[in-house]
N, C-alpha and C positions, 0 to 999 in steps of 0.2 A: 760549345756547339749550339747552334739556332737550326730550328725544325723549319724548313726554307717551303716545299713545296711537297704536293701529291701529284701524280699525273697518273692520268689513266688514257692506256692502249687503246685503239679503236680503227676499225676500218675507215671512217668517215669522220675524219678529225674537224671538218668543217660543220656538218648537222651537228656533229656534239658540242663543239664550241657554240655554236648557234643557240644550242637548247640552254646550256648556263648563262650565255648572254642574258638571255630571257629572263632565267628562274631568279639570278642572283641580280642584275642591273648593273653585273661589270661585263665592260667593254673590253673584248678578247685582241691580243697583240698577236701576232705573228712574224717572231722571226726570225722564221724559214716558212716555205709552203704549203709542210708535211706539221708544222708544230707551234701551237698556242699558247697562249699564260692568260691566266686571269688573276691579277695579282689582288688582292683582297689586302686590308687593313693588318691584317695577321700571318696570313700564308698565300702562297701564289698555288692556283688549279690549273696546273698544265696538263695537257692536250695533245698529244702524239698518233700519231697514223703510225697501222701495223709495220707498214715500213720502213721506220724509223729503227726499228727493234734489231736490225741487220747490222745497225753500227755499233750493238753493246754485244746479245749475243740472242743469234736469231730462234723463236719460238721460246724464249724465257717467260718475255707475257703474254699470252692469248686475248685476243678483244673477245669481249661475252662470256667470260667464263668467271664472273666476280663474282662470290656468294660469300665472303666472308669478312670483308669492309665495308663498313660504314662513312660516305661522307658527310661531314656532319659541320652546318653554318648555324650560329647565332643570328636569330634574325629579328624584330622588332617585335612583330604582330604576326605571329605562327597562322591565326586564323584568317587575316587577311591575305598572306601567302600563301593558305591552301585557296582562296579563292579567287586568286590569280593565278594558279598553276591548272585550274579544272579544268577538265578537257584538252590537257596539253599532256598529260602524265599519269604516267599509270599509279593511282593512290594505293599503299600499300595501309596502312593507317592512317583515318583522320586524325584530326589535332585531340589529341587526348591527355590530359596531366600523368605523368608518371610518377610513381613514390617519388624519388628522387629531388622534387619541385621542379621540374622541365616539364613545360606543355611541348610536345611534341608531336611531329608530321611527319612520315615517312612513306615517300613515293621512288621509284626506277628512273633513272634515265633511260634516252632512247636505247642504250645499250645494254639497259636491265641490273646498273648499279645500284645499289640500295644508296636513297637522301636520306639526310636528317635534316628537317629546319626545328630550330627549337627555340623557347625564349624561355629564363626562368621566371617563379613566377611566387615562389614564394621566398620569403627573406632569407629563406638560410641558402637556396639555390644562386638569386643574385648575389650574396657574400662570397659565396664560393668561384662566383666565375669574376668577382669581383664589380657588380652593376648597380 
């Protein structure tokens, strides 16, 4: 079994593709009108409009009502990606080291998802994600 994608629900599958376009610097596919892939190195972040959700099974997922995932990227320079994302993102935490050795950022998407950008940042962090 390979862990292929996440996709999250949303009214406005285009502004949200939009917004990771930005945040990650991957360039969003679409194909169908309603639905996106951002396929990343490791996992693809697909993109669905609410009504998409009629072909599986309709009000399974609600857009806006995410409080309990985390999406979570590896990203180079945590603090330089908080400083590309100001003013575009609501900051939930600035870049802070956590025990764990991840310097960590945590901001919403437009649709009020919880990000994670993180880099690690001490040896046993990088060993462990293998850097």
């Amino acid at each position: 079994m390979q862990f292929a994608s996440v996709r999250i629900i949303t009214h406005d599958a285009a502004r949200l593709a939009e917004f990771y376009e930005k945040a990650t610097g991957i360039a969003a596919r679409w194909p169908g009108p309603q639905f996106a892939e951002l396929v990343g190195a490791s996992c693809t972040l697909a993109i669905g409009s609410a009504e998409t959700m009629t072909l599986f099974s309709a009000g399974a997922a609600v857009p806006e009502e995410n409080r309990t995932a985390i999406l979570e990227f590896l990203v180079d320079d945590v603090d330089g990606e908080y400083a590309k994302l100001a003013g575009s993102a609501e900051i939930v935490q600035e870049p802070t080291t956590m025990p764990w050795g991840n310097r960590s950022l945590l901001f919403r998407d437009p649709d009020g998802n919880l990000v994670n950008f993180f880099t690690p940042v001490t040896d046993a962090a990088r060993d462990r994600l293998g850097h």
